[in-house]
N, C-alpha and C positions, 0 to 999 in steps of 0.2 A: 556277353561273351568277351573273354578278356580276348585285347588282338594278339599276345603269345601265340595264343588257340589258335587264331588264322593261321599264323608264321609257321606252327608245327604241323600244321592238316596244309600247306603247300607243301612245305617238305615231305612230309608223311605220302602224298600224294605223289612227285617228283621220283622218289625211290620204290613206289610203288610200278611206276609209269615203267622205269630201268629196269626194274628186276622182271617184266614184263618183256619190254621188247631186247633188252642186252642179248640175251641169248638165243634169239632168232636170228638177231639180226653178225653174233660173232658165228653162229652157222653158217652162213652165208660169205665168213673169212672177210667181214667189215670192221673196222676199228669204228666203232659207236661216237666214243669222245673228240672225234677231228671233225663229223657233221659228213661221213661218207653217206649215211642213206640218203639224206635230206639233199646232197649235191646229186645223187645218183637221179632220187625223185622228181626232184627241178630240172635237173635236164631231161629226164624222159615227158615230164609234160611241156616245156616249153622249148626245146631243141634246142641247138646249140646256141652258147649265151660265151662271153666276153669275162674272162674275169671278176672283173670289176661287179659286173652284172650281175653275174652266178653268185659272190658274196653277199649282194644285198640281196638276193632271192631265200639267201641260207642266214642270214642274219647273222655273217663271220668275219670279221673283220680279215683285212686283204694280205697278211703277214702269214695266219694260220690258213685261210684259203691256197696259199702260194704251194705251204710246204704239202699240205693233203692231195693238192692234184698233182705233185710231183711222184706222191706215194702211188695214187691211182692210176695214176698212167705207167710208171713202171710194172704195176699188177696188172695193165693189161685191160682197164676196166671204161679207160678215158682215150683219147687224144686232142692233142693241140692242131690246130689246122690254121691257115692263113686266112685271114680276116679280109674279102673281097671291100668291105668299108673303108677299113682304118689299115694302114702297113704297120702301124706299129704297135697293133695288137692280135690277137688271137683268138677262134673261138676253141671255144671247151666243147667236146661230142662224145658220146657216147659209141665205144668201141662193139661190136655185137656182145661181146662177153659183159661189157657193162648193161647193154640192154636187154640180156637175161636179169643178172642183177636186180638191175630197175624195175624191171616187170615182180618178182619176186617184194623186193622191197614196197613197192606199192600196192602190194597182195598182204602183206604184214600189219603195214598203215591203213587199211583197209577194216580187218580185223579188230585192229584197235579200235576204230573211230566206232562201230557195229557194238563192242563191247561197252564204250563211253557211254553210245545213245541209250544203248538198251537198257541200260542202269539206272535210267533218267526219264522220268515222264517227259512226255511234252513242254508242260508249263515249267517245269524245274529245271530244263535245260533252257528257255527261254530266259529264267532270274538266274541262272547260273552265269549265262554269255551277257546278259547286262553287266552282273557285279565286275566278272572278271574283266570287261571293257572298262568300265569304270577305275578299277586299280590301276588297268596298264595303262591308261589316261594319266595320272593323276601321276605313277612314278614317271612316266617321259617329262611329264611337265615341269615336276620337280628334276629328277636330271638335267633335262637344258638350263633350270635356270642355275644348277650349280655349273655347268660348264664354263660359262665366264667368271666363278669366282676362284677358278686354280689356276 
């Protein structure tokens, strides 16, 4: 199997995955591409979280995190509350309207996951979660080591 083949059955897969959840999830009046379900999800299962926190939960780096909970909270879906730990930061919480939301969105993600397994014997999702550990292994590794060459 040439690895183009891989490269296009990830993408192939990738826009298979969007054209799945995009349009549940802009029902539900989410911007998809800013990482709103996945913040809504993370904080409904792990309560309020810090910034900082909440991006590495959403794997969003802290610029794009900033502006998306500015959007969410103006919709009404978030808020900012003072941080009894730290004064000079904030946790991120879930508004009741966002914990409809969340509820909803991890009803979605739910679906999905039921639809991935069901596709997938046992044993084929067990060589599926090796390989694909295996790639995301091997590109972070290569990643870090290109970071100190820029």
């Amino acid at each position: 199997m040439k690895s183009e083949m891989i490269r296009d059955l990830f993408q192939s897969q990738e826009m298979a995955r969007k054209k799945y959840l995009r349009p549940q999830f802009l029902e539900l009046g989410l911007t998809v591409g800013q990482g709103q379900p996945r913040i809504l999800a993370n904080l409904q299962k792990y309560g309020p979280q810090t910034q900082r926190k909440l991006s590495d939960l959403c794997h969003l780096d802290v610029t794009t995190m900033s502006r998306t909970l500015d959007r969410m909270e103006a919709a009404g879906l978030l808020a900012r509350e003072d941080n009894p730990s730290c004064r000079r930061s904030y946790l991120i919480c879930l508004t009741p309207l966002g914990e409809e939301k969340a509820r909803r969105v991890q009803e979605i993600f739910l679906r999905y996951e039921e639809l991935l397994r069901d596709s997938l014997t046992e044993e084929e999702r067990a060589a599926l979660c090796g390989a694909l550990q295996k790639i995301t292994d091997r590109l972070l590794s290569e990643a870090g080591g290109q970071e100190g060459q820029q």
